[in-house]
N, C-alpha and C positions, 0 to 999 in steps of 0.2 A: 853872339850865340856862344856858348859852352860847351867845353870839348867833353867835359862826363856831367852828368847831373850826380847831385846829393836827395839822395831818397831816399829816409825811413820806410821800413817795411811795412809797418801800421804802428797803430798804439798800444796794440799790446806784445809786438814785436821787440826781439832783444838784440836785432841788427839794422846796422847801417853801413851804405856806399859812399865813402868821401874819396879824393875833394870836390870842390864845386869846378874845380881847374885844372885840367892836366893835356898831356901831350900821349895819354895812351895808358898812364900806370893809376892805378886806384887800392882805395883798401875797403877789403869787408872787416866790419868792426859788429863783435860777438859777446855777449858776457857770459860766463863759464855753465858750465852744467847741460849744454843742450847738444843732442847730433846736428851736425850741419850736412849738408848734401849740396852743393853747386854747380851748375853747370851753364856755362855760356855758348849764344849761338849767334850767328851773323843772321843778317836779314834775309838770308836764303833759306835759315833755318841748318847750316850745318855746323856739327858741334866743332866747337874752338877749343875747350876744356872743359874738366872735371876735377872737382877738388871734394872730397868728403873727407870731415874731419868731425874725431869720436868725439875730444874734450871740447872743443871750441874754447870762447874764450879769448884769444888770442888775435890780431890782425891777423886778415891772410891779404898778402898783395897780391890783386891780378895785374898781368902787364898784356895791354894790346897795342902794344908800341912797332911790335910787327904785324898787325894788323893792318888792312887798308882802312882808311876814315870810312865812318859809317856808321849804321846804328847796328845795336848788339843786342840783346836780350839777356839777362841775367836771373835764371831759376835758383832757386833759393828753398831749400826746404831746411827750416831749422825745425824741429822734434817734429810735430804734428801740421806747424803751418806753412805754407807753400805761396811764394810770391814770386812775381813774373817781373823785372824790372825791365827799364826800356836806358839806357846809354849812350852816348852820341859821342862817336871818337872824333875830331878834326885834324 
């Protein structure tokens, strides 16, 4: 089983969640020109963080390295589009 998944957001989406492999740290990967808005929750639903960022562009690394294993939920609004990702710490 795998500790994060790798999700494109859709196809006409200009972000993605890498790696396919980690122990808690991941990256959102952006190409420039869009607002980003992010927020992560645990399967209780309470919020872990918030990152918005104007230029995007840029990796952002999340770390749930202090996190306890478990699944997460990863909110995603880049300009207009909004995607809900699903995550699995081990």
């Amino acid at each position: 089983m795998l500790n994060l998944l790798h999700i494109q957001l859709s196809k006409t989406s200009s972000a993605t969640i890498q790696p396919n492999f980690s122990n808690g740290i991941f990256q959102l990967k952006t190409t420039a020109g869009h607002t980003l808005q992010l927020s992560i929750y645990d399967i209780k639903g309470q919020l872990i963080q918030t990152i918005t960022d104007q230029s995007s562009g840029q990796d952002i690394d999340l770390d749930l390295t202090t996190q306890p294993n478990g699944i997460y939920f990863v909110q995603v609004w880049l300009d207009d589009q909004f995607e809900n990702i699903k995550v699995v710490k081990m």
